[in-house]
C-alpha positions as CSV (number, residue, x, y, z in Angstrom):
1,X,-39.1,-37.1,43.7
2,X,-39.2,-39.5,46.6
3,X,-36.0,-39.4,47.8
4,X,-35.6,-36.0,47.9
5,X,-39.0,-35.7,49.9
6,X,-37.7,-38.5,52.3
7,X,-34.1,-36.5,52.6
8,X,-36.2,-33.3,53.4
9,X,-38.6,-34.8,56.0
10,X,-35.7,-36.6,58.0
11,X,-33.1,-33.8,57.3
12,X,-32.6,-30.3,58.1
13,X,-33.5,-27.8,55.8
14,X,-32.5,-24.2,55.1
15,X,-32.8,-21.8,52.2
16,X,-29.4,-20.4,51.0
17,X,-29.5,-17.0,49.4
18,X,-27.7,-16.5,46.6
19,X,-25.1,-13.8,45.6
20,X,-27.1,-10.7,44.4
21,X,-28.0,-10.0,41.3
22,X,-24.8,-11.5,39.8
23,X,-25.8,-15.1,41.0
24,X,-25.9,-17.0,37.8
25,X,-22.1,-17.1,37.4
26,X,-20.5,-16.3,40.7
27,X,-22.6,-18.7,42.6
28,X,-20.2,-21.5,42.1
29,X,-17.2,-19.6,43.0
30,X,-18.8,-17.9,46.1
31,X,-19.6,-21.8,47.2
32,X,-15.9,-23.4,46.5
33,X,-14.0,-20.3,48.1
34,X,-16.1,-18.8,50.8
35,X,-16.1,-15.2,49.8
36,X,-18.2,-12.9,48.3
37,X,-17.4,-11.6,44.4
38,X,-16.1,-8.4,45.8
39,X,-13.2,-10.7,46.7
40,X,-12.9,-14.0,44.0
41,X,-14.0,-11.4,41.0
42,X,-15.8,-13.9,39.0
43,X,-19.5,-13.1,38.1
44,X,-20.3,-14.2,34.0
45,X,-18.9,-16.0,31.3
46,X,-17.4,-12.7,30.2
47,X,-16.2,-10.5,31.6
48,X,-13.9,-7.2,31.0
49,X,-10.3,-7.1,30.8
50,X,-9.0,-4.5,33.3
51,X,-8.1,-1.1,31.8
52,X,-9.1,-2.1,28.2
53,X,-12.9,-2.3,26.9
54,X,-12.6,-5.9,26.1
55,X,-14.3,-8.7,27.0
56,X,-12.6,-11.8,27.6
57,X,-14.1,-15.7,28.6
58,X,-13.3,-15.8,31.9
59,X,-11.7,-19.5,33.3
60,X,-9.1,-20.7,35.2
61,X,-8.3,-20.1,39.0
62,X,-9.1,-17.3,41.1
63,X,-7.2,-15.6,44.2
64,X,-8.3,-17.8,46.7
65,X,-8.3,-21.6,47.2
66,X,-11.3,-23.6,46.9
67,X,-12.1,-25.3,50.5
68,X,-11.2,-28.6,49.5
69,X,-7.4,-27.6,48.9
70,X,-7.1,-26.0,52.2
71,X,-8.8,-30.0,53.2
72,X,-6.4,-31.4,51.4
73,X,-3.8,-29.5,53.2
74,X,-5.0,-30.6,56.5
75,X,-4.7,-34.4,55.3
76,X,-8.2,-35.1,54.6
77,X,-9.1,-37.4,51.8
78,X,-11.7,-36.2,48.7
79,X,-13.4,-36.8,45.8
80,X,-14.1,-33.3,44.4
81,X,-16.3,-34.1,41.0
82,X,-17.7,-31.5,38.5
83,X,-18.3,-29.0,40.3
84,X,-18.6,-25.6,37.9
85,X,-16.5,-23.1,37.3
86,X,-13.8,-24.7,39.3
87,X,-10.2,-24.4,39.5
88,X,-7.4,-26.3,38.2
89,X,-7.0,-29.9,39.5
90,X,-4.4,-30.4,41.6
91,X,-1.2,-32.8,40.8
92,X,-0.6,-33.6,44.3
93,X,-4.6,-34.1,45.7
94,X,-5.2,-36.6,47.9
95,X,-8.1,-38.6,46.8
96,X,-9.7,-37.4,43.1
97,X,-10.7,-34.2,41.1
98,X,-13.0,-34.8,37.6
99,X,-12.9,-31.2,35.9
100,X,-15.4,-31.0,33.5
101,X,-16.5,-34.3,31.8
102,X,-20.3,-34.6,32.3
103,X,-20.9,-30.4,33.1
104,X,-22.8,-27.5,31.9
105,X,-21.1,-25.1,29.8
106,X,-17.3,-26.3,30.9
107,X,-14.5,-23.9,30.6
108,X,-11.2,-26.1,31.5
109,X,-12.0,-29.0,29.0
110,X,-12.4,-32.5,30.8
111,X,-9.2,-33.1,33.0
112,X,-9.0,-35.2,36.3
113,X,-6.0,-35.5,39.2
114,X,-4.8,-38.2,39.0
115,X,-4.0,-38.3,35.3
116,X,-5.1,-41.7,34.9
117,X,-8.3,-41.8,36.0
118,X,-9.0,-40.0,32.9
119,X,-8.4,-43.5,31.2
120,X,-11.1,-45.4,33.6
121,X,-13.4,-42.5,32.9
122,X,-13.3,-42.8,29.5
123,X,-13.2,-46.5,29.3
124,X,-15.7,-47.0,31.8
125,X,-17.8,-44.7,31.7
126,X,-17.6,-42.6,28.5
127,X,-16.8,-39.1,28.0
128,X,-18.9,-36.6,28.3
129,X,-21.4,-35.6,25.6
130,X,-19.8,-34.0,23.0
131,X,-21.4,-30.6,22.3
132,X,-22.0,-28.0,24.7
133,X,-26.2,-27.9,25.4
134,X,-26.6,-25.2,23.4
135,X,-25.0,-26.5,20.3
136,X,-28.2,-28.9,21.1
137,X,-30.6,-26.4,20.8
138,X,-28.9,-24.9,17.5
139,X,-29.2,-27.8,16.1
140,X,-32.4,-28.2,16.9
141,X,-31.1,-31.2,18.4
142,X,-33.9,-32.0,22.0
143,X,-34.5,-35.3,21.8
144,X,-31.0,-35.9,21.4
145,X,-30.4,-33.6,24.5
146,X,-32.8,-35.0,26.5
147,X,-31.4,-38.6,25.7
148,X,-28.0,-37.4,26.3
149,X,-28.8,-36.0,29.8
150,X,-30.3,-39.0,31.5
151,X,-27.4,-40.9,30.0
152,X,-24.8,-38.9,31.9
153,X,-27.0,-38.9,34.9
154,X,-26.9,-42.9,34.7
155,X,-23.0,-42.9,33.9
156,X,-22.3,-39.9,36.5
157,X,-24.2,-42.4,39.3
158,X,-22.5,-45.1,38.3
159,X,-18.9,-43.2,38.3
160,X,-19.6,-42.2,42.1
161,X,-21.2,-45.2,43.4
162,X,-17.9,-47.4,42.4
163,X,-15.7,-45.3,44.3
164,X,-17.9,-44.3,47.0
165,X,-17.7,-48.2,47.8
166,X,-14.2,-47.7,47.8
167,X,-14.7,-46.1,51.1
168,X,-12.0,-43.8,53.1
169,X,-13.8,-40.7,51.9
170,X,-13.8,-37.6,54.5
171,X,-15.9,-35.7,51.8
172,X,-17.1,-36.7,48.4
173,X,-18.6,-34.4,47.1
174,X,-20.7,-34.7,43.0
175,X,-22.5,-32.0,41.1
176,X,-24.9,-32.9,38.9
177,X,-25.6,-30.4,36.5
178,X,-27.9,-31.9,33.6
179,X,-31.0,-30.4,35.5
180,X,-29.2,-27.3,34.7
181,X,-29.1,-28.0,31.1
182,X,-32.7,-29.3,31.3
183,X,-34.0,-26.2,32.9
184,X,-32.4,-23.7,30.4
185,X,-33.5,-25.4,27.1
186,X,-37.1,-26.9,28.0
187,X,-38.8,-24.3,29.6
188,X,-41.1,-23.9,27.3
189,X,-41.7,-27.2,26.6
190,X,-42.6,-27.4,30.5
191,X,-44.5,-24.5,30.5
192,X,-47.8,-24.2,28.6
193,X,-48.5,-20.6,29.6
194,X,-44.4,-19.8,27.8
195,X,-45.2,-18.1,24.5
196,X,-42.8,-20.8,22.9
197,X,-44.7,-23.7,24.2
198,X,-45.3,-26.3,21.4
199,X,-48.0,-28.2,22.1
200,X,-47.4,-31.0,18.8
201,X,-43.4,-31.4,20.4
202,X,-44.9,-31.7,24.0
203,X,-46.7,-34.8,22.9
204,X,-43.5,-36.5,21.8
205,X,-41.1,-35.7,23.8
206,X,-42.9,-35.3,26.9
207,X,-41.4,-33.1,29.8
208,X,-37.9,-33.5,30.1
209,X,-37.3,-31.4,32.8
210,X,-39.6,-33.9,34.5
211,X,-37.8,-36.8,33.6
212,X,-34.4,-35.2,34.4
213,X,-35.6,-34.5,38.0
214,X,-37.3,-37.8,38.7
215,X,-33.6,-39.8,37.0
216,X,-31.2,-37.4,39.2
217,X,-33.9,-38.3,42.3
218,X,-33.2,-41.9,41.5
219,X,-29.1,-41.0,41.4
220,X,-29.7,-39.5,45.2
221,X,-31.3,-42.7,46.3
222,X,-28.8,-45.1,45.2
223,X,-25.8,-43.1,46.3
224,X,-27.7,-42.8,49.7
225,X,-28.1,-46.3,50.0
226,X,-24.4,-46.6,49.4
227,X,-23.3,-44.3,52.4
228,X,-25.8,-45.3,54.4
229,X,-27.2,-44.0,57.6
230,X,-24.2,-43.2,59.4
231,X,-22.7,-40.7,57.4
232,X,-23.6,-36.5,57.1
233,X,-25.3,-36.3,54.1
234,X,-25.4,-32.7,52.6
235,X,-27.5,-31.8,49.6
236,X,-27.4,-28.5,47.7
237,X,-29.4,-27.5,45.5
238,X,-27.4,-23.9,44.3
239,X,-30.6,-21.6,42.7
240,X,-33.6,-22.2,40.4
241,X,-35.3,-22.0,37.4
242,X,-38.1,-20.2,35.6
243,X,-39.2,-18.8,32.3
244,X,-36.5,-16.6,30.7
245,X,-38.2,-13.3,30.9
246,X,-36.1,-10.3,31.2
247,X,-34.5,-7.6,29.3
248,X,-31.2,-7.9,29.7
249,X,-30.9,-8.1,25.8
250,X,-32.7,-4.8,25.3
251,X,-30.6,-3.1,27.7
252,X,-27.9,-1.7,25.2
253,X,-30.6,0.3,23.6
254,X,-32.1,1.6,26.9
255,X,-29.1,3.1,27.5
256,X,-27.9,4.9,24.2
257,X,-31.7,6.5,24.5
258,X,-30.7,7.8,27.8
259,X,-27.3,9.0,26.8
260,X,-29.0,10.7,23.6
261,X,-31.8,12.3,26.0
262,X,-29.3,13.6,28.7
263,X,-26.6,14.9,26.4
264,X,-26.1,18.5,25.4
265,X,-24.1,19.8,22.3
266,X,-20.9,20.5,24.7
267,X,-21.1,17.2,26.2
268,X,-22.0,15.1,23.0
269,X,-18.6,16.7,21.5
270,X,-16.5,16.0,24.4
271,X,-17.4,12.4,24.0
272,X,-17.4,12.1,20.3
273,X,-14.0,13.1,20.5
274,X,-13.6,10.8,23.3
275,X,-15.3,8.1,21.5
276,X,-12.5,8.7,18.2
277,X,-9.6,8.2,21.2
278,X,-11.3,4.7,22.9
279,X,-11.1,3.3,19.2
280,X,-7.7,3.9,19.1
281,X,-7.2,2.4,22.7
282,X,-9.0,-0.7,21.8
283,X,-7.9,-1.0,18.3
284,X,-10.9,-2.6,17.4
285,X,-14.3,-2.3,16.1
286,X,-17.5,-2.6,18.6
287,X,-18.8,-6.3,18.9
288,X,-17.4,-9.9,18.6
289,X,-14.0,-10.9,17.3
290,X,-14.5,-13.9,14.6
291,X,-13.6,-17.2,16.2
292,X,-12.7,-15.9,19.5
293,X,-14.1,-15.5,23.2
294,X,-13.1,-12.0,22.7
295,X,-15.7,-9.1,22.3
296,X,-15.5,-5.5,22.6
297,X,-18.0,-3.1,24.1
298,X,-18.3,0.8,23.3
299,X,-15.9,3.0,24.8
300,X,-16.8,6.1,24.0
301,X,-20.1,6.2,26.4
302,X,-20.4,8.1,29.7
303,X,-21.7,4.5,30.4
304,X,-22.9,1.0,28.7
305,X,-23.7,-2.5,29.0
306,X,-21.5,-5.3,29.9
307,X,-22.3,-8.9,30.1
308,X,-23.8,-10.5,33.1
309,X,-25.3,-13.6,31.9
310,X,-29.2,-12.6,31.5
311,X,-31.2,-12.6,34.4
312,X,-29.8,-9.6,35.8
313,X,-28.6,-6.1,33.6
314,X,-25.2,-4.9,34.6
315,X,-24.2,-1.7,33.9
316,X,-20.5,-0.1,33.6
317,X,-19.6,3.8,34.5
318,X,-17.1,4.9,32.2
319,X,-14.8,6.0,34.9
320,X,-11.8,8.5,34.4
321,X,-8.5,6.7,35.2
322,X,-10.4,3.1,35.2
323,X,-11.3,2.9,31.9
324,X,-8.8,3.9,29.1
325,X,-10.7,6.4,27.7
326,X,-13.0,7.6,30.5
327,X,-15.4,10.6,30.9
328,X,-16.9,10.2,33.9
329,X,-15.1,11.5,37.3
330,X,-15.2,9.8,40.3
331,X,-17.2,10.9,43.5
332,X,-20.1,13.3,42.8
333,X,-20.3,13.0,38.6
334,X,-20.0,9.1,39.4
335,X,-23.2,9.2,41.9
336,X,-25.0,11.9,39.5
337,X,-24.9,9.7,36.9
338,X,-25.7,6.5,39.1
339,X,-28.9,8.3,40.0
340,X,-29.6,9.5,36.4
341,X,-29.6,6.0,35.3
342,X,-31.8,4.7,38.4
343,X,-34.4,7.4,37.6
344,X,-34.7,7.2,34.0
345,X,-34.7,3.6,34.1
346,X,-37.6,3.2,36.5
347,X,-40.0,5.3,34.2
348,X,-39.6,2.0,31.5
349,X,-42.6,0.1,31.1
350,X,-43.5,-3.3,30.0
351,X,-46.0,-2.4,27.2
352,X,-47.7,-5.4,27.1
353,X,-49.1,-5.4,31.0
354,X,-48.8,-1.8,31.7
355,X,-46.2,-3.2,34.5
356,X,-43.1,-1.4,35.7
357,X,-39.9,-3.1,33.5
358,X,-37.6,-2.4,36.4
359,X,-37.9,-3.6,39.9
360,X,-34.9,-1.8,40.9
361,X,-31.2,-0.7,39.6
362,X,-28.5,-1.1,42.4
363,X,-25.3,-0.3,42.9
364,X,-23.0,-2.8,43.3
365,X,-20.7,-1.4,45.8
366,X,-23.4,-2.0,48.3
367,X,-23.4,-5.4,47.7
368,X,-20.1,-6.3,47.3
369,X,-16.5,-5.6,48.6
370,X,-12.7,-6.6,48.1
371,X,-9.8,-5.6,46.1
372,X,-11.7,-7.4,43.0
373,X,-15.2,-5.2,43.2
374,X,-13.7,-2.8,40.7
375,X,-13.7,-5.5,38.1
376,X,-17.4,-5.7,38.8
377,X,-20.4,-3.7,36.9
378,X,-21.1,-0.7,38.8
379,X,-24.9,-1.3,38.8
380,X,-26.9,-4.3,38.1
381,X,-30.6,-3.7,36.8
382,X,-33.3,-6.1,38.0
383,X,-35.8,-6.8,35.9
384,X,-39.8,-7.0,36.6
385,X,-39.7,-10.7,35.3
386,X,-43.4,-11.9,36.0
387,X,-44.4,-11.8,31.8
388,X,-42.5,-11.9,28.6
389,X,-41.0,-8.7,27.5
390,X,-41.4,-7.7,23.9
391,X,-42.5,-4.6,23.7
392,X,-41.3,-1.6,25.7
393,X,-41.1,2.3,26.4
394,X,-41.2,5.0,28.7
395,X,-42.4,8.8,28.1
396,X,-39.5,11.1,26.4
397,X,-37.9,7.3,24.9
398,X,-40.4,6.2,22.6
399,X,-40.7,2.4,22.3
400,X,-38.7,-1.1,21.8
401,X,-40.2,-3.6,19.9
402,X,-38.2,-6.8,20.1
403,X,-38.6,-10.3,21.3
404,X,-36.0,-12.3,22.5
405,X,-34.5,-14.6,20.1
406,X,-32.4,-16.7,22.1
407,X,-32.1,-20.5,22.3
408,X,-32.3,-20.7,26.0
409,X,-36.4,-20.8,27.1
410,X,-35.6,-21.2,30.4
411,X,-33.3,-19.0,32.9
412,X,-31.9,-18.5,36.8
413,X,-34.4,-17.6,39.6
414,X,-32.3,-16.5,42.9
415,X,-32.3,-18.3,46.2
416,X,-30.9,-22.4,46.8
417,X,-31.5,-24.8,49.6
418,X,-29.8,-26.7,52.1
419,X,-30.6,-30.0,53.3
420,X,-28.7,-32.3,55.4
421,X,-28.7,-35.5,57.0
422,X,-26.6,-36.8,60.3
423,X,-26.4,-38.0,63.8
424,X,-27.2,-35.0,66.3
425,X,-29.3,-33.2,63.4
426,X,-32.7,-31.8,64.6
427,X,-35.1,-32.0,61.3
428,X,-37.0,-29.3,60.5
429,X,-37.1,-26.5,58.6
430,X,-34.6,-23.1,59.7
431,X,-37.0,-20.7,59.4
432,X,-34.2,-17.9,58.1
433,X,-31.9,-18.2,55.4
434,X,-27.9,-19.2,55.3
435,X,-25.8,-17.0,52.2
436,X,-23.7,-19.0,50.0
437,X,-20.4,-17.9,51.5
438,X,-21.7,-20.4,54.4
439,X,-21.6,-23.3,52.9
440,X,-18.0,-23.6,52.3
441,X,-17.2,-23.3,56.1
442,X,-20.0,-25.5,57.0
443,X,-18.6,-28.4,54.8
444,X,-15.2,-28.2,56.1
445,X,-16.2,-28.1,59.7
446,X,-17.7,-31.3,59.1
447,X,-14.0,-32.6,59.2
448,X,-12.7,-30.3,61.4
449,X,-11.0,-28.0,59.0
450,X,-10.9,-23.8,59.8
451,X,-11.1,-22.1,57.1
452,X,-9.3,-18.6,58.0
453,X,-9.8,-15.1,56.4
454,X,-13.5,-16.3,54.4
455,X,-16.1,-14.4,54.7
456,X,-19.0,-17.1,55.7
457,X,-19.3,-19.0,59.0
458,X,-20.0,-22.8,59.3
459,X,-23.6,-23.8,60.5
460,X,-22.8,-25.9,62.8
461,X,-26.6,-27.1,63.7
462,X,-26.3,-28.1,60.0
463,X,-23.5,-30.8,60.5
464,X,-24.6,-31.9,64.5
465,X,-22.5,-34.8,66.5
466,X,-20.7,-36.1,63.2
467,X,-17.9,-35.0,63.3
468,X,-14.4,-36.2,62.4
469,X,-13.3,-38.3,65.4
């Protein structure tokens, strides 16, 4: 990856930590609006309804404005292209928005602002691929995939480099997301030591995670020659990737063993009865609703799992007056069973290495803050991730014995980095780390846009003398 190691010995570097333990799907949103999940709310691709125990696909807009509408505002001129989990385009934007056309896992469908560039896009440049990744992978589908992502990396470079020359820009700004795709569904292709590793489709396929990162290297170098050396250049790269090795998808279990363990005959009556009035809340039976983005978790718990993508397990108190049917009250019963859970959790084992399973179960609320934290889960378990988990126990709970199944061999590891590029920018590496609610600020000070009431600040050794004159 030349380019990259040219941008990182010229540039200045810093490591950007990313929103804890919900990372995976509120890192995006934390980076367009500046504020910490506590606030925007959005942390998976599902997430619960408020006051029902349903769980609904979460897209659309959330209650603050991504930075480059409050740039738009101030009169600047942008090219906002494919960046995840964003909001609606907007009719009146001054410059251009692409929502979704070559992007992981979109949740909008492709749109742009303005409406015709849809048109160019498609005649172009071509639409997007036309499954989501993981159809790929059900399919069985890789070298397909792996054709199909350097293709949109060639067609997304070639989309930005024509109107890049168009010049006028005060910030364009490109997400490239196929090394995203890559990462997720060729770990184990990458990875000899990954239990799934096939040796026999190594040799024909090769390493497409390799040749995704050496083609989106390549992208950076042509659009960097296109801007050339006067203008602040800012790369992100938002978190990373490893083997998929957690137990997220054992959680469920874990938890109906501790319920069973720390129930009595009063208590297990109370929430039987309890569990008879939540189905009558929900009016619907536990798991996934046919043909929907609808699912329904179990109300009739003191607490249970919710989603939180994988890398992380996330945790939900059933909460009197929260939850329709709840059983747990606020305040002291709500910390008891916090610490129950922490405790009993800890004494889980990976069977395999004799390692702890659990790193360490936190509670959100001292993570996060804002009028939407009660949307979030209440704790988040993170998992001892350093081996694959396929067996389990822990003394009193017997033992799991059940290996992940899922398509994806590769999943999230936390922390991003910062490079950028300018006049009046000392190289080097920062030797601490920026949080993602920085970068927001940081890009809009580069044209001399405030962005009031967020809860990062702008880096401003980051952007040096370039500023907007």
């Amino acid at each position: 990856m030349p380019t990259l190691r040219k941008l990182l010995d010229e540039g200045r570097s810093v490591d950007v930590d990313s929103p804890y333990g919900l990372f995976v799907g509120a890192v995006w949103p934390t980076f367009q609006t500046g504020v910490n999940a506590g606030r925007h709310g959005r942390y998976c691709f599902g997430q619960l309804v408020p006051g029902t125990y349903h769980v609904r696909r979460t897209a659309g807009n959330y209650p603050q404005q991504p930075f480059w509408s409050k740039m738009n505002d101030a009169g600047r001129r942008s090219a906002v292209i494919d960046v995840p989990h964003c909001p609606w385009p907007e009719p009146d934007f001054n410059g251009l928005q692409v929502v979704d056309w070559i992007r992981h896992d979109p949740n909008l469908g492709f749109q742009t602002t303005p409406t015709t560039l849809a048109d160019e896009v498609a005649t172009r440049f071509g639409t997007r691929f036309h499954d989501l990744c993981d159809d790929y992978g059900r399919r069985g589908a890789y070298g397909e995939l792996r054709d199909d992502l350097l293709d949109s990396v060639e067609r997304k470079t070639e989309f930005c480099e024509s109107h890049l020359t168009e010049g006028g820009w005060d910030v364009f700004l490109a997400v490239f997301s196929p090394s995203h795709c890559v990462g997720h569904h060729f770990w184990a292709l990458h990875d000899a030591d990954h239990p799934r590793h096939d040796p026999t489709t190594a040799g024909v396929l090769g390493d497409p995670i390799v040749d995704v990162y050496e083609a989106q290297d390549a992208a950076l170098g042509r659009l960097l020659d296109v801007v050339g050396g006067d203008t602040l250049v800012m790369l992100l790269l938002s978190h990373g990737m490893g083997p998929h090795y957690d137990a997220t998808f054992l959680l469920g279990q874990m938890l109906r063993r501790i319920a069973k363990r720390s129930s009595n005959s009063r208590a297990a009556l109370i929430r039987q009865r309890t569990r008879r009035a939540a189905g009558r809340l929900t009016n619907r039976p536990r798991g996934r609703e046919p043909g929907s983005f609808m699912w329904y978790v179990d109300g009739g718990r003191r607490f249970f799992a919710i989603p939180n993508n994988d890398v992380c397990g996330a945790i939900r108190i059933n909460v009197r007056d929260r939850e329709p049917a709840g059983q747990v009250a606020p305040g002291r019963e709500f910390d008891q069973i916090c610490d129950l859970l922490e405790s009993e959790l800890s004494t889980w084992t990976n069977l395999e290495t004799g390692d702890p399973l659990v790193e360490r179960v936190v509670r959100v609320e001292t993570c996060y803050d804002g009028p939407a934290r009660g949307g979030l889960p209440d704790l988040l378990v993170e998992w001892n991730r350093s081996a694959p988990i396929r067996s389990i126990g822990a003394p009193g709970y017997g033992r799991i014995d059940q290996e992940y199944t899922g398509i994806r061999t590769g999943d999230h590891v936390p922390g991003g980095l910062l490079v950028t590029r300018g006049a009046g920018i000392q190289p080097g590496r920062r030797p601490d780390a920026i949080a993602m609610v920085d970068v927001a600020p940081t890009i809009a000070a580069a044209v001399e846009v405030d962005l009031p009431g967020i809860d990062g600040t702008a880096q401003l050794d980051l952007i040096g003398s370039l500023m907007r004159a």
